[in-house]
N, C-alpha and C positions, 0 to 999 in steps of 0.2 A: 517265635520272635516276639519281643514285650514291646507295649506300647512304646515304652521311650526310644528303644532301638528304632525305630518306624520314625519317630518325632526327628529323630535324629540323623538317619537318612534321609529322610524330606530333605530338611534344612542343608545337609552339604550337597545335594541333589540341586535344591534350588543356588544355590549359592556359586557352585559349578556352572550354573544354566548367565546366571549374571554375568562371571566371570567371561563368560565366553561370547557375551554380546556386548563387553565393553567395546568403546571405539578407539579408533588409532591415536597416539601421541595422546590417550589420558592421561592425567593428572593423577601420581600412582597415591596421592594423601586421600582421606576420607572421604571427602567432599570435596569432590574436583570442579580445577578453577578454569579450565581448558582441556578441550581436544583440539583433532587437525583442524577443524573449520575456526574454532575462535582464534587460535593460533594467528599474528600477522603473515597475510598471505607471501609467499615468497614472489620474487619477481617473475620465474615462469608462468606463475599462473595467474599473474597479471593480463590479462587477455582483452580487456574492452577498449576496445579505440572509441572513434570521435562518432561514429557511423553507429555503433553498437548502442550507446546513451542517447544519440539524436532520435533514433529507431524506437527503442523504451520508452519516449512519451509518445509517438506517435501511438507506438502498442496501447499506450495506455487509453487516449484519447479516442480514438477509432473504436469504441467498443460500443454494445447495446446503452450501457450506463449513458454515456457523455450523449451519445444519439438522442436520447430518449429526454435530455433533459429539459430539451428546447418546450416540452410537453409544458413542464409547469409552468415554464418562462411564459409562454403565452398563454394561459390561464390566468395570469396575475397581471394581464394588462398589457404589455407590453409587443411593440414591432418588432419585427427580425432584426432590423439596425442596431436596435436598442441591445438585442443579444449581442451583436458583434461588438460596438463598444463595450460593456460587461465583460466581454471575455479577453478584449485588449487590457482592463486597469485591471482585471485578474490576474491576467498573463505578467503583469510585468512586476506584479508582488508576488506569484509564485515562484518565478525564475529567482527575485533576490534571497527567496527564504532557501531553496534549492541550493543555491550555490553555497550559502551561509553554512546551510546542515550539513553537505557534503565533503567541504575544505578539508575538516580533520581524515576524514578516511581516505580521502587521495593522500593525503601527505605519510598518513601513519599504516594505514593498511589494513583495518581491522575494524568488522561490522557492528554494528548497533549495540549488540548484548555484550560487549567490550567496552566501547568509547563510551555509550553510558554510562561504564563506571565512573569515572571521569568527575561527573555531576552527580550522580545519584548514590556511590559507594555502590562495595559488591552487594549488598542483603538490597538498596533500595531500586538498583536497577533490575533486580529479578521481579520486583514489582511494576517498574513501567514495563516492563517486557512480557509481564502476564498480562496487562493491558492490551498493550499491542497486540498480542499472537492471537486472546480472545477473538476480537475484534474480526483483525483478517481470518481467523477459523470459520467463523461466521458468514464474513461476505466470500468467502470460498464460497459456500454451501449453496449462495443464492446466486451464485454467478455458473453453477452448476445449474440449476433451474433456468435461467437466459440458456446457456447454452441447449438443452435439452427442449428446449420449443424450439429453437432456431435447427435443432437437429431434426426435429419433428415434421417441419415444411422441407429440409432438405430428401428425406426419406421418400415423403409424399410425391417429390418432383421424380425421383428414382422409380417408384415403383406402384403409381398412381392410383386408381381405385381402389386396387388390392390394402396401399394402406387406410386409405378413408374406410373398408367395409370390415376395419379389426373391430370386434364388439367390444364393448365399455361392459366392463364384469366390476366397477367401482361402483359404492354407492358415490349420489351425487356430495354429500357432504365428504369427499376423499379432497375433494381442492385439485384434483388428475385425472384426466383419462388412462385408460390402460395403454392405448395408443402413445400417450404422450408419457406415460411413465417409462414404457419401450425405450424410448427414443433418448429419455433421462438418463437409461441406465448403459445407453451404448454412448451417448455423449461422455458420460463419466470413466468409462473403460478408457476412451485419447485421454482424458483430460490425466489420469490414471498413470498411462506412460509416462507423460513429461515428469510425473513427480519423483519417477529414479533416473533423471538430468541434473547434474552441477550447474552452478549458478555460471561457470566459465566457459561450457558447452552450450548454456541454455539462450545464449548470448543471441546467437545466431538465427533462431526463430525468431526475435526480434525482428532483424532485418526482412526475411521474407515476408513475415507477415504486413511489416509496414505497405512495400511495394504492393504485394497481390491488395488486401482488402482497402487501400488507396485508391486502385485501379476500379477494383470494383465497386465503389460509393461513387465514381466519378461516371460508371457503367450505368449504374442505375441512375443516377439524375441527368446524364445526359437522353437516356430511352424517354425518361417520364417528362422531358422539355418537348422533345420530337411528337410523343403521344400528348401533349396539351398545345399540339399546335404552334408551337417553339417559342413557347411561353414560360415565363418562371412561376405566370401568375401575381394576383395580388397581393401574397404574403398575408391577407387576412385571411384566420383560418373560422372556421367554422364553430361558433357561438363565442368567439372571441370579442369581449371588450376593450377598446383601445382606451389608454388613459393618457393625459396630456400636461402639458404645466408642471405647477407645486407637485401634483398628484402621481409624478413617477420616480419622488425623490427615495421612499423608502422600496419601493418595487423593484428599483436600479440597486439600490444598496442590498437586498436579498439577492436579485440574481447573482450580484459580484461574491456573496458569500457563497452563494452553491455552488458558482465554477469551484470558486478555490476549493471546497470544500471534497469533490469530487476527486480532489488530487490530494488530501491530506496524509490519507494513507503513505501514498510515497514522499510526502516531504519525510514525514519521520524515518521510512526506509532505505533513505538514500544511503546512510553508510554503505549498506550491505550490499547494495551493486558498485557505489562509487570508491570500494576497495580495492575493485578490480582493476582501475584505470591504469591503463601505462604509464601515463604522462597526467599531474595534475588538470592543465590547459586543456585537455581534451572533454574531460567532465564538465566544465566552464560552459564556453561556448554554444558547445552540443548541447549542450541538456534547457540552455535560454530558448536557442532557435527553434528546437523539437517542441517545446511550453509555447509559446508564443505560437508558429505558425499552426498546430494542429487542433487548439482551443479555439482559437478564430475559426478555422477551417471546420472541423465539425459540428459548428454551429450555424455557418453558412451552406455546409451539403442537406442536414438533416431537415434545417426550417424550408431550403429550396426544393428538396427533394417532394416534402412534405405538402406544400403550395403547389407545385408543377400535378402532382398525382390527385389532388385535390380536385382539381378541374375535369379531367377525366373517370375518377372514380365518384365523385361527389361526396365525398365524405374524406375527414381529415384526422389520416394515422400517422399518428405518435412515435405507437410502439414499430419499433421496428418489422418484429416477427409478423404482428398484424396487417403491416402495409404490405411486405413480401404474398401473404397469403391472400391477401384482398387479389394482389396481381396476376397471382397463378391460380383461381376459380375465374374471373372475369376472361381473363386470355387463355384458356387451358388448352393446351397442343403442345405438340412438341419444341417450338420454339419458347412458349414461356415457362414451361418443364425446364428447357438446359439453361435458361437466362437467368431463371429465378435459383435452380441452382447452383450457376455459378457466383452469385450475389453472396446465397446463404453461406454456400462454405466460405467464402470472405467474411463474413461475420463470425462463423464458429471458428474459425482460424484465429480472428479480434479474439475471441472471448479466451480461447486454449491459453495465449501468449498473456494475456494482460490477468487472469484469475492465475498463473505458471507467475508472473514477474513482481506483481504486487501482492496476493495473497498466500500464495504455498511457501512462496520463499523465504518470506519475512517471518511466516508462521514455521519453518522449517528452521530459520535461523531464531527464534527467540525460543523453541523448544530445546534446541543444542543449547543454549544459554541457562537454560532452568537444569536441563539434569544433563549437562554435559559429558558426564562417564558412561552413561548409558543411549544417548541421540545426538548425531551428526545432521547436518543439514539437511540430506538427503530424506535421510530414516526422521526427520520432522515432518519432511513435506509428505514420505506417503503417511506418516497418520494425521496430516492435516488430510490428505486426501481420505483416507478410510471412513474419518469423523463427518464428512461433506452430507454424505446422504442421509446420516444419523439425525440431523437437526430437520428433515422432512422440510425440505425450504417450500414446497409447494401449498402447505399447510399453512409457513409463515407469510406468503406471500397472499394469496386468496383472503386469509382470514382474521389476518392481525394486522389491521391498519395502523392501531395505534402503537404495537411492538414495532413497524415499520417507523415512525414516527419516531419514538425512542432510540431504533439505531442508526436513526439519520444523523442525531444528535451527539456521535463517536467522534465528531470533530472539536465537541469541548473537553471531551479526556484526553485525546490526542495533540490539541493543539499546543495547551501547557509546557506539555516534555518536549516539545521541540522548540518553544521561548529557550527553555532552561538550557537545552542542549546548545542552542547557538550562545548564547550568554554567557554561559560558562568557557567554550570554546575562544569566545574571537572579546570578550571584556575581561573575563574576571584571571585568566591561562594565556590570553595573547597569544593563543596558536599553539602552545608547549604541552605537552605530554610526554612524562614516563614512560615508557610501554610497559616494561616490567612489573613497574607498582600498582597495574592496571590487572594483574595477578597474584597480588600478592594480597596475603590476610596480615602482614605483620602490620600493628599498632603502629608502628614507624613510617608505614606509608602512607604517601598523599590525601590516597584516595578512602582509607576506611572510614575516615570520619568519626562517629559515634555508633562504636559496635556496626560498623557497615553498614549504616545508614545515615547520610543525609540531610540532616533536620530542614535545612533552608533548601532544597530540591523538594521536601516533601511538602512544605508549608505552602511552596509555590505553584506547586499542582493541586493542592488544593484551594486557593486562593484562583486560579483562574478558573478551575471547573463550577466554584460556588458562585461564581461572577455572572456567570448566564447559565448555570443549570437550572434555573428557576423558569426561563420560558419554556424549556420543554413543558412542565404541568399546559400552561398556554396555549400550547399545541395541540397537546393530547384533549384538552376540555378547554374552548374559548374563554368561560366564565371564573377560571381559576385563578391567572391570574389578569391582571390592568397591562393597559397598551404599552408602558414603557417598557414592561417586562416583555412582552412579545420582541417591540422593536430591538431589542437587546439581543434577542434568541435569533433574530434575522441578520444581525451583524457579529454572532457570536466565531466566529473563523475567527476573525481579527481581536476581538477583547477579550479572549481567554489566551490567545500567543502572548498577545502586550501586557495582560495581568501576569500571564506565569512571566515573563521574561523582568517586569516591573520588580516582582517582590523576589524574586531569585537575586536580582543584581544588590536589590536591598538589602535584604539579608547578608550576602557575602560582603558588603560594604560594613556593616556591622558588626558581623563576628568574619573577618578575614579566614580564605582558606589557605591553606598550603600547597602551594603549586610545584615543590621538589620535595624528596626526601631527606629527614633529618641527615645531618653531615652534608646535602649539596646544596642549602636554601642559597648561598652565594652565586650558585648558577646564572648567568644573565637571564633577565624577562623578555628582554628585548622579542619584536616579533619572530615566530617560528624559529628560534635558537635550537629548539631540541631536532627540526624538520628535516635538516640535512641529514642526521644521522636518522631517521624515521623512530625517533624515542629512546635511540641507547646511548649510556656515555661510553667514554672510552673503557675497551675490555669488556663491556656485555655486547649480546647476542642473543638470539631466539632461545641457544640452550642456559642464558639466564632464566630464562624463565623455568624452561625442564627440569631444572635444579635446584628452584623454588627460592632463591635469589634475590627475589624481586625487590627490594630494599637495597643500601648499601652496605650492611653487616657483613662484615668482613674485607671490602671493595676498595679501590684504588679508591680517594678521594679529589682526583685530578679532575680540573674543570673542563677540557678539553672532550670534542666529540667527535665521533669517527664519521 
């Protein structure tokens, strides 16, 4: 057999192998514009009620992240109170950008790596969607690392000396014990299952996880009031500076930016759960009350829980995992064995549903979005999941304060594309979407822009990331740069939304876009005109788009919508 016969079976070898890992309803052109997941979801699989979305921030909120953040809050000055205001004027700017970002996928039905096109053309949205999916690949990885300590006290509570006398065969520069690597790699195996769950089924762990790890943060700070004598305590913790006056103006304006900041991820993700909504109203409501009561509320368990245990342990933990452990060597018996836990698996329960809701998923749906002929949702999330371990988060976590610092600061790349996203949606479209031309490449549609990109989507994501990317240097090195610049970096959540959202509207005010397709610009603007028909005019349908349609070439030109 000759070399080229070799060369040449490889390649239909390989070719065949492609072939047959395509996914369902591909797009049969080169470069496919959809499968079943970017597809508008039909109304069977419309699934999420009011309960389902109220559940997803709690999920979100209840977790080691949001617990844990009360840490800095009181490092920087600041009384519990002071958190709980903070997390109110957070709570009620997140709920309005939430609903904002969401509107369109309730009405039209179709996740991020889709409505994006909308604002960013098909080429410029594969760019904010490699942004995005980086990002969440990422904090998958290290929400994997939370889980795998909290997995590690649950073990210990199971099967108690035996696991404290595993020997440590790491040197000490691994950033892990062997023990806690164990424990990494069995927390990764659950986390592992959820990642072959649809986002329609995965709905559901939602809800349980809200009730049980609700129950049990309520479990635990009610025990640690009883054990401090039925006290919540001082709320001063331990080498905490209280500051007062003028002097908590910028402190109050940082914490408000780390609540929001905390949830930025999912503003930008809302498409992709809020597609599934039965009923628009129901993504409303729910998703205010879930923001609002659980941002307040995990700020008030964590700082009380953290005070009340203080008094009794003398010493003031933060970290979650820490405090759990502080409680089960101090009380060791069989009572603080099953107490403790039951506590822990309520927090690995937190971490399964909320790294499953806000980081596999989005990373699962912006991966179908880049190479959609070959990844569905699913087949995203398990190589988000496969990639989790690869980035050694125990490594980044022990030993990279300052790469921590840097990817604290994913709230000023992220926050731009979602100025853009609501601005374009609810100013510049008044609620109106194509659907079709949301797939389509012909020059005739809306949405291509300039060769499928964007220029005033792209100028505006740049404009608000250069706006405060400068205080990260500030961060990383105090001496880099001057205090405006820091104070900038403390309020950066908010002036990189209002910068992208400023120069996006500008731009389009300047060089106007086109909101129909050539032959339908007479289309009324008026609000949500295209909403009733969820993006089609009359005579299209989903298998417009499978027939690659997506324009009006050839098409009734009737202004009527079904």
């Amino acid at each position: 057999m000759t070399w080229g016969t070799r060369i040449k079976g490889a390649f239909s070898s390989w070719n065949a192998f492609l072939e047959a890992i395509q996914t369902k309803e591909v797009d049969g052109e080169e470069k496919a514009a959809y499968n079943e997941d970017l597809l508008p979801t039909e109304p069977e699989r419309r699934s999420w009620g009011w309960v389902h979305f109220f559940t997803y921030y709690l999920t979100t909120s209840f977790s080691p992240t949001s617990y844990n953040l009360g840490a800095s809050l009181a490092t920087i000055g600041l009384r519990w109170w002071h958190t709980l205001i903070a997390s109110a004027i957070a709570s009620i700017f997140l709920s309005i950008v939430v609903f904002l970002n969401s509107r369109g996928a309730t009405r039209y039905h179709v996740g991020f790596p889709v409505i994006g096109r909308s604002s960013g053309g098909p080429r410029g949205a594969k760019f904010f969607i490699f942004i995005r999916g980086a990002v969440a690949t990422i904090f998958f990885s290290t929400n994997l690392y939370y889980g795998g300590m909290l997995m590690a006290i649950l073990l210990r509570c199971i099967f108690g000396t035996a696991w404290d006398n595993i020997p440590n065969r790491l040197p000490p520069n691994a950033g892990i014990t062997s023990a806690n690597l164990l424990a990494f790699f069995i927390y990764w195996f659950f986390q592992m299952a959820l990642m072959f769950v649809h986002p329609t089924v995965l709905r559901h762990i939602f809800v349980i996880k809200a009730f049980y790890c609700t129950a049990a943060l309520f479990v635990v700070l009610g025990w640690a009031i009883h054990q401090n004598n039925g006290s919540l305590g001082s709320f001063h913790f331990e080498g905490q500076i209280i500051l007062s006056g003028t002097q908590l103006a910028w402190p109050m304006i940082s914490a408000i930016n780390s609540i929001c900041a905390a949830l930025c991820p999912i503003l930008i993700n809302q498409p992709d759960i809020a597609r599934y909504a039965q009923r628009p109203s129901q993504a409303t409501w729910s998703q205010t009350l879930g923001i609002f009561i659980s941002k307040i509320l995990i700020m008030f368990l964590s700082a009380g829980t953290t005070s009340a245990a203080q008094g009794f342990l003398g010493t003031s933990y933060w970290n979650v995992w820490d405090l759990y452990d502080a409680i089960l060597t101090t009380y060791w018996g069989p009572g603080a064995r099953a107490g403790v836990f039951f506590a822990c698996a309520g927090m690995v329960l937190a971490i399964l549903a909320t790294n499953a809701g806000t980081n596999s998923l989005p990373a699962g749906a912006d991966m179908s979005g880049l190479l959609p002929r070959y990844i569905n949702i699913v087949r995203g999330q398990i190589i988000c999941g496969l990639l989790g371990p690869l980035f050694f988060p125990w490594k980044i976590i022990a030993n990279a304060a300052s790469f921590l610092t840097f990817l604290s600061s994913y709230t000023v790349f992220l926050m731009p594309i979602c100025g853009i996203m609501v601005v374009d949606y609810w100013l510049i479209r008044h609620g109106n979407l194509h659907i079709p031309s949301l797939y389509s490449r012909d020059p005739c549609a809306p949405y291509t822009y300039w060769r499928g990109w964007n220029l005033r989507a792209i100028a505006a994501w740049a404009a608000g990331t250069a706006f405060v990317i400068h205080g990260v240097a500030g961060e990383l090195d105090p001496d880099m740069t001057g205090q405006g610049s820091k104070n900038m970096y403390k309020i950066g959540f908010l002036l990189s939304f209002f910068m992208g959202s400023a120069v996006y509207y500008a731009g389009c005010l300047l060089f106007p876009t086109p909101i129909y397709p050539q032959g339908r610009q007479d289309t009324p603007k008026t609000w949500e005109y295209m909403a009733d028909s969820e993006g089609f005019f009359h005579g299209e349908s989903p298998d417009t788009i499978r027939q690659g349609n997506g324009t009006v070439a050839g098409m009734s030109l009737e202004k009527d919508v079904v």
